[in-house]
N, C-alpha and C positions, 0 to 999 in steps of 0.2 A: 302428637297430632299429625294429620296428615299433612304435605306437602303443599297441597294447596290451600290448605288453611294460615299460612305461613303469610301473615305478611312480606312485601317485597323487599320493603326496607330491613327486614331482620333476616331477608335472606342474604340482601347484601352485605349485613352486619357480621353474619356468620362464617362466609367468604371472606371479608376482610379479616376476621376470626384467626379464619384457618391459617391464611396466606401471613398474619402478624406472627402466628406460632411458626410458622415453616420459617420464616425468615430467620428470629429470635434464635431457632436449633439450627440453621445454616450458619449464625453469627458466630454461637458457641464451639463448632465444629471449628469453623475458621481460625479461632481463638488458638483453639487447640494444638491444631498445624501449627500456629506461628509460634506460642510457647514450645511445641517439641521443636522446631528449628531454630528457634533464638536461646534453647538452654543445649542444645547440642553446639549451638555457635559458641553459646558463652563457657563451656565446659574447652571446647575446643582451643580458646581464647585465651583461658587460664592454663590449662596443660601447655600451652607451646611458646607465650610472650609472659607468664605470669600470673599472681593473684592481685600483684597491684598496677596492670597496668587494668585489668577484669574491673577493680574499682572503680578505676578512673573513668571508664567507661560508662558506668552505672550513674557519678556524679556529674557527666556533663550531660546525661541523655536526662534525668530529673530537673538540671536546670534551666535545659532548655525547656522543658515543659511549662516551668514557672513564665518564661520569658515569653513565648511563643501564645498564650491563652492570655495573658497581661500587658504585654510590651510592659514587662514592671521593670524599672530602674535599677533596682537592688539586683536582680535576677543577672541583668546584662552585667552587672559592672563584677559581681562573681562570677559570671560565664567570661568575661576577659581575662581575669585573672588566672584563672584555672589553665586557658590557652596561653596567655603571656606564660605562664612558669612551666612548660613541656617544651621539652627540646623537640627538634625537627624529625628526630628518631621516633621520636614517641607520638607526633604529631603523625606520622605519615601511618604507623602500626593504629593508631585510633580511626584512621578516616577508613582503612582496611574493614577494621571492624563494623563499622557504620554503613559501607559500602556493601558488606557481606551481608549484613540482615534485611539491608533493600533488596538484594536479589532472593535470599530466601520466602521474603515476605513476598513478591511477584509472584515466587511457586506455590504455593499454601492459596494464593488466593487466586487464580489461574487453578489450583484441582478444586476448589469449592465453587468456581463457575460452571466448572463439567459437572461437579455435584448436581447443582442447581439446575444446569441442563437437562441432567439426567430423568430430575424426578418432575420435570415439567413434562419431558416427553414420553416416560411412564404415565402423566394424569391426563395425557391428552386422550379425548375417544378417537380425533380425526385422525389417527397414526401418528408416526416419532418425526418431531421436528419443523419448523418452521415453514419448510416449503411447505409439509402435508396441510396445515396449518391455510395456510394461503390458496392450495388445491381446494379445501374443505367450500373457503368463501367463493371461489370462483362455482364450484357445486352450486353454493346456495343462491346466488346471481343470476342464476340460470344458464352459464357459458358452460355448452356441452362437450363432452371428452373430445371428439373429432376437433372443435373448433380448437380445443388447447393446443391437440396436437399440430394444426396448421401453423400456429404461434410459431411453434416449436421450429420449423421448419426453415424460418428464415430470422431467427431470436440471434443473438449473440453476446453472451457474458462474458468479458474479457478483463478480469483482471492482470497487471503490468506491472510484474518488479521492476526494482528502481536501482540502482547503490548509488543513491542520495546521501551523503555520510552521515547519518543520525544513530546507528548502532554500532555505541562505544563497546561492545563487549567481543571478547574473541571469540571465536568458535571453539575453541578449549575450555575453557569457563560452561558455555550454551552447553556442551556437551555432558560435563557434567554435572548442571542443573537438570537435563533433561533427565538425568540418571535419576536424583536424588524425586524428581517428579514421578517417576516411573514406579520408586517404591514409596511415593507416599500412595499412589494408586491402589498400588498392589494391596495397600492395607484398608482401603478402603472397600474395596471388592470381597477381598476374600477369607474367609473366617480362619485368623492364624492358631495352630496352635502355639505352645508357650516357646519351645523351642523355637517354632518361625517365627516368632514375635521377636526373640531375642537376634538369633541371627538379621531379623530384618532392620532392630536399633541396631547391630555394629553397625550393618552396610551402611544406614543413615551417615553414619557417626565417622567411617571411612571416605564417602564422598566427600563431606561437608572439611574433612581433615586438608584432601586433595585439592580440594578447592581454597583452600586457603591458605597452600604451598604451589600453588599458582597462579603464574600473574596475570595480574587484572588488565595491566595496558599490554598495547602490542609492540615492541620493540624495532620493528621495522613498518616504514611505510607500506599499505598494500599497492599491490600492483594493480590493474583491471581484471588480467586473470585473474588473479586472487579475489577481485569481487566476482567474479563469475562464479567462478567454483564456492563460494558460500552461499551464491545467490541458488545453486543447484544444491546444495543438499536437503533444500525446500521441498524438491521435486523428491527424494528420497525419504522425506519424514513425513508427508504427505501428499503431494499433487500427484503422483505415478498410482496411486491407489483409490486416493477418495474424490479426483476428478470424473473418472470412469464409474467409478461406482452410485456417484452423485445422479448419473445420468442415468443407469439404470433405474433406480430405486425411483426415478420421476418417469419412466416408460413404466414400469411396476403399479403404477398408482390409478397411471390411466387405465391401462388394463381391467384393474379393480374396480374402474368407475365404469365399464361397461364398455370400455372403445376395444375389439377386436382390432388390432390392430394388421392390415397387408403390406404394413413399411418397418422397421424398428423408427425409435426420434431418434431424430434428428442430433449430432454433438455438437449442441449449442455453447458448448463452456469449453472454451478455447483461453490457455495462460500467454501472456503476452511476455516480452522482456525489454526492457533499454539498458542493461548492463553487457557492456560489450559495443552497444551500437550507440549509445548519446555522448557526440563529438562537444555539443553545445558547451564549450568553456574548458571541456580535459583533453589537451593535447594527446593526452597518452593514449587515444581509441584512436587508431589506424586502422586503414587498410589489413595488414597483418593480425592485428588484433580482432578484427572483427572475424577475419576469417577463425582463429584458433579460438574465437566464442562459437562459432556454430558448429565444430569440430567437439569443443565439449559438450556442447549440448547435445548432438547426434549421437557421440559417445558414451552419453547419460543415459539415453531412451534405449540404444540397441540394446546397450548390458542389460538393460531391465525386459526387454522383449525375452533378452536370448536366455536369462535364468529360467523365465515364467515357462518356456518353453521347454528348458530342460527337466521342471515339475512337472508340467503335463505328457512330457513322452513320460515321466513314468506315473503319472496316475491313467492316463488312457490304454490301462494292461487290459484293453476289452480282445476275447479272443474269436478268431473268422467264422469257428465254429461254434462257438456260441451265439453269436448274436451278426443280425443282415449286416451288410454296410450296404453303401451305395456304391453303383458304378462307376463316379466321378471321384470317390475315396481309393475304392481300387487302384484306380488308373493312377492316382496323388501318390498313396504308396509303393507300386511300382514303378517310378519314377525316381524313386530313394534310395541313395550312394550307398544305406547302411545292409550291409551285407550278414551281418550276424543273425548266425542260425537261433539263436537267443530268439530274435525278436519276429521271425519268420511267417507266423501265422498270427500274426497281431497289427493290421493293418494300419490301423490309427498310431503306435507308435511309431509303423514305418515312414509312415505322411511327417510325422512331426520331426523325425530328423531330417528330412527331405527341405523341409521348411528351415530349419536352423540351419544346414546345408547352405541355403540360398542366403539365410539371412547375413551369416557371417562371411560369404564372397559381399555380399551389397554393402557392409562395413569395410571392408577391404579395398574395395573402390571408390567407395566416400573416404577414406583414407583416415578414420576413426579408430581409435582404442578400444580392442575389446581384449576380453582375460577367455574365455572360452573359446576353445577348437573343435569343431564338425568330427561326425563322424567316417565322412566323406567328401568331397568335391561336389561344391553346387552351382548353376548358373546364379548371377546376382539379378536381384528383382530391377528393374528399369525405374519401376516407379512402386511408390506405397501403396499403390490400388493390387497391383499385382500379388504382393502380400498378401490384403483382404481378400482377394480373391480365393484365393488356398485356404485359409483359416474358415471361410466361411465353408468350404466344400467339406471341412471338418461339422462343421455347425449345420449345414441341409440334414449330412447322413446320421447324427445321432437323432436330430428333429424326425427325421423320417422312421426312424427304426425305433421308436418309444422310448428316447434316451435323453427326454426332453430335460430331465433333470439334473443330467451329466452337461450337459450342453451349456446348462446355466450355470456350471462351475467357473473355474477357473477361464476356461476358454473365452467366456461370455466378457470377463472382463478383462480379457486380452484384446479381444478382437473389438472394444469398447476404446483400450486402451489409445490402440492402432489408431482409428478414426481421429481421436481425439488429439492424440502427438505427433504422427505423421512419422518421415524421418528426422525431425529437423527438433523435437521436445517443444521448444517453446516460438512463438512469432515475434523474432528481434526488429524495435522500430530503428529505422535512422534519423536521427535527429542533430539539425547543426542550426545557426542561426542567423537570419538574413542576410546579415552585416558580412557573411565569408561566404555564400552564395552571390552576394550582389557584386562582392570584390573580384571573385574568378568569371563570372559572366562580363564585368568590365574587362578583365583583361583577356579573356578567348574575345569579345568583342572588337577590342582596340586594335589585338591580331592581327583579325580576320578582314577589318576595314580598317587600312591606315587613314589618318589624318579623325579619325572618331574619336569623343570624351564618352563614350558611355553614361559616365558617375556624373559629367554634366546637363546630362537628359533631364526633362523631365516627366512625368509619370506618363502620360498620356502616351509620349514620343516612344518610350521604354516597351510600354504594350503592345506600342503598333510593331517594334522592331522585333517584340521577342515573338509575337504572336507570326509573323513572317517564317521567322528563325522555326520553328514546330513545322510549318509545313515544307521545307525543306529536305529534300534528300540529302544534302552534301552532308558532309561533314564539319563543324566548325572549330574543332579541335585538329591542329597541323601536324605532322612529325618533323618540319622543320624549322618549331619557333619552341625557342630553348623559354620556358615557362618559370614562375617563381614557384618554392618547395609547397607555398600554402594550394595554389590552384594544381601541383599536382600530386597532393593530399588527396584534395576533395575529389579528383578524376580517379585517381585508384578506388577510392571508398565506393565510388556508382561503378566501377568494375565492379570493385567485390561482389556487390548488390548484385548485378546480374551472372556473374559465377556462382553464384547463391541459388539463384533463381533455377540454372541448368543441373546443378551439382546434386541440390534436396528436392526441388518444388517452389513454386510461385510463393507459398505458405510461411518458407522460410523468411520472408522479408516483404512484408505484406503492404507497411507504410513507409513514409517518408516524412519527416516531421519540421516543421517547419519553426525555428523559436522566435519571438521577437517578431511575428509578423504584421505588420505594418499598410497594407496595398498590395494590390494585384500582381504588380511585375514581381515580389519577392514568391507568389508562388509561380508566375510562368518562368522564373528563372531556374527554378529547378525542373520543371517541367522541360528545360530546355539540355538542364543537366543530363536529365534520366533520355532524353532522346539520343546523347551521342554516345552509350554506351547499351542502347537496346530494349531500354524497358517502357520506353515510351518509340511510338512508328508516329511517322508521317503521313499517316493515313487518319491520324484519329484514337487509335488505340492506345493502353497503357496498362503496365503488367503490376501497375502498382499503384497504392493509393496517393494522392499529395495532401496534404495532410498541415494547415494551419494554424500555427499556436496562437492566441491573444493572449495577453496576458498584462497589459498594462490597464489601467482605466482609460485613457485616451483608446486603446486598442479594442477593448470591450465595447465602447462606445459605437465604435467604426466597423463591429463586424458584422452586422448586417446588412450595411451598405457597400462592404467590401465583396461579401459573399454574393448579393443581388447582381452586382455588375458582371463578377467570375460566370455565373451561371447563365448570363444575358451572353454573355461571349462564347460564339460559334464554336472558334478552336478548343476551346476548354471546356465546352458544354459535351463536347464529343468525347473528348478521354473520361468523363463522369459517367454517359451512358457507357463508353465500355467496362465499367465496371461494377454494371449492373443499377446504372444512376442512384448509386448510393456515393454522399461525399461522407467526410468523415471532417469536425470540424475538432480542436482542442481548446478548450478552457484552461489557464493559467491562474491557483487560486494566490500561489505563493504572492509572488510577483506582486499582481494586483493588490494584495494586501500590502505586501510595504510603500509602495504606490502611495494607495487611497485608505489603510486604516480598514479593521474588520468589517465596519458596519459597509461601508461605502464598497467595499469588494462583492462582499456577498452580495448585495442591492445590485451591481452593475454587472454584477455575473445572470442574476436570475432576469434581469431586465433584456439581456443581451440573448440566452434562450428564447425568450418569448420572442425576441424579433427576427432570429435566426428559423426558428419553426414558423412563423408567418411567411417569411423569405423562401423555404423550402418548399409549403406549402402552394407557394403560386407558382413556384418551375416543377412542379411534379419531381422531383428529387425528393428521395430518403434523406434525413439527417442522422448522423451518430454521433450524436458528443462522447467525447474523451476528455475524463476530469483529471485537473494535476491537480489531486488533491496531497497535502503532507500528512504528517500525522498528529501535529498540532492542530489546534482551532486558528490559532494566527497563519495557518497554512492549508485552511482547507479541513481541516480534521474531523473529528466527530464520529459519530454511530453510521456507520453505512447508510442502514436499512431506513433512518430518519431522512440521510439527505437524499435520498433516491426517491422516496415518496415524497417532498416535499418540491419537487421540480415540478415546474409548469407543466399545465398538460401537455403533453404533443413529444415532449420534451426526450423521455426515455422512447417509447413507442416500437418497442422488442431487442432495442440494441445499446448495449452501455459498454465503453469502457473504463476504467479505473483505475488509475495510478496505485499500488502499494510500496510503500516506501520505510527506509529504514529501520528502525526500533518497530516497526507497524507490524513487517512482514514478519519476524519473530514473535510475537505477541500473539498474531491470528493463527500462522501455520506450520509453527514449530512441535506442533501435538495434532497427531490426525482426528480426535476426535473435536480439537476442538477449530483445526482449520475446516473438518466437512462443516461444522455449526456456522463458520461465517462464510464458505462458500455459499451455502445452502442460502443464508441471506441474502446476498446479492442476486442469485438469481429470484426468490420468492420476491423483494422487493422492484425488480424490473417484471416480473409477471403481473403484482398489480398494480405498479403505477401505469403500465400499458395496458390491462385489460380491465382491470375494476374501477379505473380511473382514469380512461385515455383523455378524456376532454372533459378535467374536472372544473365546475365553472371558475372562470375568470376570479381574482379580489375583485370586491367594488373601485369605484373608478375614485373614491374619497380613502380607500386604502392607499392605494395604488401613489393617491397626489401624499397621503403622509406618510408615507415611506421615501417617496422623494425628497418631502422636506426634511426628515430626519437624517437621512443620508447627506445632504447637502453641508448640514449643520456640525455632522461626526467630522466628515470630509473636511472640514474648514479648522473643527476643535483640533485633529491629528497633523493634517498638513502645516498648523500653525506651530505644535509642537516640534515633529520631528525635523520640519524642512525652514522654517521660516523665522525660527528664534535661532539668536546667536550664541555660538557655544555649545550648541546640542550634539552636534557631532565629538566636539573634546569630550562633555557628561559622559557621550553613549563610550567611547574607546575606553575612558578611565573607572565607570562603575558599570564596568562589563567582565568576561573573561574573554573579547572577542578575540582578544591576542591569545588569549595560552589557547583556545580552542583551536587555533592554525597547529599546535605543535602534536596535536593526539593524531595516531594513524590510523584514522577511521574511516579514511576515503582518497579516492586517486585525485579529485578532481579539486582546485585551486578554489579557496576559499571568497575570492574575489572575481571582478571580470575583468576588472584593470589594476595595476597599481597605486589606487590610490585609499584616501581612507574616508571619502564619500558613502553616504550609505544608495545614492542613488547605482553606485557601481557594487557594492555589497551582496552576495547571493543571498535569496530569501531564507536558505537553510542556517546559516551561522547568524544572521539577524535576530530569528525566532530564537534559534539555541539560545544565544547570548541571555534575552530576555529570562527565560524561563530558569538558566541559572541563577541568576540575580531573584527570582521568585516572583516577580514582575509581571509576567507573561503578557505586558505591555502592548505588542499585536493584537493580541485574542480581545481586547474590548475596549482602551484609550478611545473618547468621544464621546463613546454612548451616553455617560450621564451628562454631561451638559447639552448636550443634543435634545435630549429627554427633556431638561429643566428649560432652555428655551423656547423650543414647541411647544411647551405647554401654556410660558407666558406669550404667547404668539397666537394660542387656541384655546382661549379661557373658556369658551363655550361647551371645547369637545373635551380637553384637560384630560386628564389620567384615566375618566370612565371608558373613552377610547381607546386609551392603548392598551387596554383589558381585553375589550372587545376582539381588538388585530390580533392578541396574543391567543384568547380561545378558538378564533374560526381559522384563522390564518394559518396552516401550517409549514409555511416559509418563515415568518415571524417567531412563529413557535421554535423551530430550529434553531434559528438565529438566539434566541437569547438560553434556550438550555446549552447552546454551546457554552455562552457566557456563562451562566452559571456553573459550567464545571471549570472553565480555566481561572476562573477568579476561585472559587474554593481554593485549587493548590498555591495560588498568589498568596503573599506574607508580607503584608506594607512593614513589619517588625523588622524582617529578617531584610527586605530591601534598604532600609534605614541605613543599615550595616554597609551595607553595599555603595549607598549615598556618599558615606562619609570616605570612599578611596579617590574620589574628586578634589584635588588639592585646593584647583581655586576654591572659596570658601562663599562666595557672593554666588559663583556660576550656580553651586551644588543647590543653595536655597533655592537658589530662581526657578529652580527648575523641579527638584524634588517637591517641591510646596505645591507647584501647580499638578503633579503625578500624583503625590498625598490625595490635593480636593481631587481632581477626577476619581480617582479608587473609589474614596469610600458614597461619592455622588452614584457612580456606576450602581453598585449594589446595594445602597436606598432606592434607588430606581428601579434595578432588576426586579428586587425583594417583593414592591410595590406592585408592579405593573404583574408578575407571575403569582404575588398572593400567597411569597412564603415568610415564614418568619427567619427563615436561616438558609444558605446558599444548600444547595443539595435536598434537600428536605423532601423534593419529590423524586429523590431516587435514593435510596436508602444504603442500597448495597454501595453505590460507589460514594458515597456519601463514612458509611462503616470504612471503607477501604485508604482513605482519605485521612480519617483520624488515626488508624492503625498504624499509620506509619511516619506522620510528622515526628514523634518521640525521635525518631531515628534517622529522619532525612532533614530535621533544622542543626542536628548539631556539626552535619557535613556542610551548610551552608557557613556556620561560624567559621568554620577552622577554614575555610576555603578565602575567606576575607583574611583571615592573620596569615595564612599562607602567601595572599597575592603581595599584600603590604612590605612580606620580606621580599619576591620576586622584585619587586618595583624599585626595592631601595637595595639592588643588586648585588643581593646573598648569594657567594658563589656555588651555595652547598647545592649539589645536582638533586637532593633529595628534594628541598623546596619547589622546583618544578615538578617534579615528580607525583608530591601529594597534591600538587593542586590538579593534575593529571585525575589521579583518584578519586578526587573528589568530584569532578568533573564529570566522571563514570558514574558514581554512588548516588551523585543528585539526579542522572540520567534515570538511573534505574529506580530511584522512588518516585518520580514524576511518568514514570512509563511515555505518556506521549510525549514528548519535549521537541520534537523537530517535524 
């Protein structure tokens, strides 16, 4: 029958049809991978430690199944025993093993996402991909290509690595997963024959060998460096190729939609960095250090210019007399050192050594590493415009001479590339935290006026003094008052920053980041900073942004009213228009979470936007929020493209940026196909929460008050637990691994802010970790159910058909608890139990555990109720599949990691017992993929 004789509902039926079948073979597919990498592990296993230790393996990963799906008695008290009677040898070769199938199982289901990718953007009609996708509806809205393109114009997508230390794996290990990902691709694509079938199982079968005769931990602490340079080979596995290209392929689209374009778009997608530049808590970022981060990073991008350039002098073999050039290519290539009779009447390859010529003196004078040599002597370029300037005279003359198609090669995404990097690769922020800002402006103050307390001011007195201090010509920094090492720290650092500034470009150092900000005077104190080394005049101007972290819930509270007064203030209202009156403000999700508890973060983050775009809104200032989000839900986490749409209107409005952070940024952009797939997201999801949804209505004003009161209520459930009951801090140290996680070398910066063992002092990173080890994920949703249970006896009127209602229309709500739903899935009340019982006191452990028990399972009778599943995940299937595939193999790493701590605690000298809990530490990491 025909199509439109189809009822709608059997049309829908037949779509959910197809989409049940595609899943079902996507599942089996998946299956697949992981049986050929978990029987090439377990073959591996048994050739190199045995067939009994292979058993053994086999009987703890069935028993924990029993135990894990039952909490059954019998199950646990065989799963003790099995671990009580294995020595430490054999304990630490088991957890290897468990630890090895989490990381294979990550690749198998990371290449069945690209799968899944793939054949989405095969069935799509709108073109491949999410963005096109997003272009399609802005089409169907009626927003016309020119209008896109003015978007484009002044848009900015800035995603910001982080070396936040949440990626426990080395880069030795990553490398050769990447390998063993590479050919399971390869078998996916391309039709083997028998022999490439075979040779393609050894290669498996070799990787997976190599990787399990090397080691999992790192044996030395990383340096900063050392996070830098891993944090760059990001830039080499993908950002140096699919940023650039990102950008075309959405100038390609307009094109398509009928905009002739007289401009190319704009490079709105700009990568950020704070590795190297975030002082906030790690002594170890200097002055020095910060300089020899931008030196690598200059040193990342030239080598990558000056390869592309030595492909295209030899693919540009177009010859004089074959084909016109233009005048200003002429002139390009006689101007070029390269003297070989070779290349004589081939003008464009002349220009291109002329170009590397220059490029490689302009490295030489930035004082960068590069591996290739000129073929001549070139002037160095002044600035990066100057570059484009040349590559473009390449790009007029093939344009003009019908060579429109050569021009679109390589060249296009060089001179793409250019815009987009600069000299400088990435825009490193500075970030330190009021409290060593406020201490060195106390003492240049104390200096510079004897008989002054500064630190005794108070606010008002501080503004009047520092707002003085800005319009000042002098100087307020002496050369003849001998200063302490911290204040002259922080004055090198705002050197470097402005050496920065002359050396690359303004680009290289864009913000200044403020942590822990609190009131006004902490950002005019830096404003006063950046005045005495040049980046801020006494006139008004400033070379750089300032840049506000909140990040407490008092602090979220107060930044609308902090920001109200900044912008009423003459002196500061003026360095904002110099900088094109755009502020740039930051959101703190970690923080505030350990703070106020999931619910009460999120609540006081989304309420804090909304009053900050009001705020903006009345001094005619741009806003751009910047999220520190983690890669937890206790930290911010989740689906990009969810929490980007889900912000207040006003909120995105062309400009986001966004933290990536630890285990995150290997997950998304460790495979170019699949970092352009989440690139591409963030920019589709700031296109339309700003154009298809700039000013989506307001919640009703009865949402709005019960979201209040349920936050109020989480806020009181959490606060009572973590802050306000006694003993809770002893629980959390003893049925944690917050201690062995200090000894893995997975980051430079100090686990702590003070020495103490407060969690108010506690960094948000090792808090979440801790949690999520223990299986807990105790951040990510503690409150919610009792929250839920007393509102409801509180609103017997509106009761549970309401909180239906917030979760269908609301899409902040809606976020908020599919987050939940995914960190409670990986939550194990079973396997925490275990973890319960390393709390000696025995009265403490009840007290506390009982009340963490009722919340759990209150939580997700609530979630289940109010979202209408019968099962956690159920409305997402694949990560739901993804989920089960892998507890087999990541609860028996949780066992052994409790019999492990038990022997640390009762001080077994054997170095191996740290060590496996080390491993296991890694192995839980990596079957939980977001944990920090």
């Amino acid at each position: 029958m025909s199509l439109q004789t189809v009822p709608p509902d059997a049309i829908d039926n037949r779509a959910n049809r197809a989409e049940d079948a595609q899943a079902l073979e996507a599942d089996a597919r998946l299956r697949d991978d992981i049986r050929l990498l978990g029987r090439i592990l377990g073959d591996t296993v048994r050739d190199q430690e045995g067939a009994e230790l292979f058993d053994l393996v086999e009987r703890i990963r069935q028993t924990s199944i029993r135990f894990h799906r039952d909490e059954d008695r019998l199950a646990r008290r065989e799963l003790e025993q099995i671990l009580d009677s294995m020595s430490i040898s054999e304990t630490v070769r088991i957890v290897r093993a468990f630890s090895y199938f989490s990381h294979l199982a990550n690749i198998a289901e990371d290449q069945n996402n690209i799968r899944q990718m793939r054949a989405r953007s095969a069935a799509q009609s709108t073109g491949s991909g999410v963005l096109a996708e997003t272009l399609a509806h802005a089409r169907d809205a009626g927003i016309r290509p020119d209008v896109l393109r003015n978007f484009f114009k002044t848009a900015l997508v800035s995603p910001v690595l982080t070396a936040h230390p949440t990626e426990v794996r080395r880069k030795s290990t990553m490398d050769r997963e990447m390998e063993v990902a590479s050919l399971l691709d390869r078998r996916e694509r391309v039709a083997l024959t028998e022999d490439e079938a075979a040779a393609s199982d050894e290669q498996l079968r070799r990787e997976v060998l190599t990787l399990w005769q090397t080691n999992l931990l790192r044996r030395t602490k990383l340096t900063v460096l050392d996070e830098v340079a891993n944090g760059l080979s990001f830039y080499d596995y993908t950002f140096l190729r699919e940023v650039p290209r990102l950008v075309n392929v959405l100038e390609d689209r307009l094109e398509e939609a009928g905009e002739a374009a007289a401009s190319e778009l704009a490079s709105f997608l700009r990568m950020g960095s704070w590795i190297g530049g975030d002082r906030d808590g790690n002594p170890f970022v200097t002055a020095d250090v910060m300089r020899g981060t931008l030196r690598l990073q200059s040193s990342r991008v030239m080598q990558f210019y000056l390869n592309e350039l030595h492909v295209l002098g030899s693919e540009l073999s177009i010859a004089a007399h074959l084909a016109d050039v233009s005048e200003e290519l002429r002139t390009l290539a006689e101007r070029s050192p390269d003297t070989s009779p070779h290349r004589s009447g081939e003008p464009y390859r002349l220009a291109v050594s002329g170009i590397y010529a220059r490029l490689t003196a302009t490295a030489e004078k930035l004082e960068v590493e590069i591996t290739r040599r000129p073929v001549g002597k070139g002037r160095p370029y002044e600035t990066v415009r100057e570059l484009q300037a040349d590559l473009d005279v390449l790009h007029r003359s093939l344009i003009s001479n019908n060579a429109r198609v050569i021009a679109r090669g390589r060249l296009r995404l060089l001179r793409r590339a250019v815009d987009c990097f600069g000299f400088h690769l990435a825009r490193l922020d500075i970030r330190q935290n009021s409290a060593v800002h406020e201490r060195t402006i106390a003492e240049l103050m104390d200096a510079a006026n004897p008989g002054m307390s500064y630190l005794a001011l108070g606010e008002d007195a501080r503004i009047s003094l520092l707002t003085n201090e800005l319009r000042s010509t002098r100087s307020l920094v002496s050369p003849f008052v001998k200063y302490s090492d911290e204040t002259m720290g922080e004055l090198n650092v705002f050197h470097s920053a402005a050496e920065a500034h002359a050396k690359f470009g303004s680009d290289a150092i864009p913000q200044c980041i403020i942590s822990m900000c609190k009131g006004m005077s902490d950002m005019l104190e830096v404003a006063v900073l950046l005045k005495e080394v040049g980046l801020v005049h006494p006139s008004g101007r400033s070379a750089i942004n300032i840049v506000p972290l909140f990040e407490t819930i008092e602090d979220l509270q107060a930044s609308s009213a902090i920001m109200d007064r900044m912008l009423s203030l003459h002196d500061y209202r003026r360095l904002v228009d110099s900088r094109g009156s755009v502020q740039e403000v930051m959101l703190g999700y970690s923080d505030s979470n350990k703070d106020g508890g999931f619910v009460t973060s999120g609540w006081e983050l989304y309420k804090a936007e909304i009053g900050l775009v009001d705020v903006f809104e009345r001094h005619g200032v741009r806003l751009r929020l910047f999220h520190g989000r983690g890669g937890s839900v206790g930290r911010g986490g989740g689906p990009s493209y969810d929490a980007i749409i889900a912000q207040p209107g006003g909120a995105v409005n062309g400009q986001i940026r966004i933290t990536e952070q630890g285990e995150i940024i290997s997950s998304k952009y460790s495979n170019a196909e699949v970092g352009r797939n989440n690139l591409e997201i963030l920019a589709a999801a700031t296109l339309e929460a700003s154009l298809l949804h700039p000013r989506q209505s307001a919640p009703r004003r009865e949402y709005l008050t019960a979201m209040d009161e349920l936050s109020n209520l989480a806020f009181k459930a959490y606060r009572g637990l973590v802050y306000e009951t006694d003993g809770f801090v002893d629980y959390f140290w003893a049925s944690t691994v917050i201690n062995e996680i200090a000894t893995l070398n997975i980051g430079s910066r100090p686990a702590s802010r003070k020495k103490t063992r407060a969690i108010e002092d506690l960094r948000a990173i090792p808090w979440v970790f801790s949690w999520a080890q223990c299986r807990l994920m105790l951040p990510g949703w503690y409150g919610f159910g009792s929250a839920v249970e007393q509102w409801i006896a509180e609103h017997p009127d509106k009761g549970m058909p309401f909180l239906k209602e917030l979760y269908r229309e609301w899409p902040f709500f809606r976020m908020l608890l599919s987050n939940m739903d995914m960190v409670l899935a990986k939550s194990s009340i079973a396997i925490a139990s275990r973890y319960a019982e390393l709390v000696p006191d025995e009265a403490l452990r009840e007290k506390i555990f009982s009340r963490i028990r009722r919340e759990w399972h209150s939580c997700i009778e609530t979630l289940l109720d109010i979202m209408g599943q019968d099962r956690l995940l159920q409305g997402n299937p694949l990560l739901e599949r993804s989920v089960r595939h892998r507890f087999p193999y990541l609860d028996p790493l949780n066992h052994v990691q409790v019999e492990l701590l038990k022997e640390h605690r009762a001080q077994n000298p054997d170095e191996q017992v740290l060590r496996g809990i080390q491993l296991t530490i890694n192995g839980i990491s990596a079957g939980l993929r977001n944990t920090g």
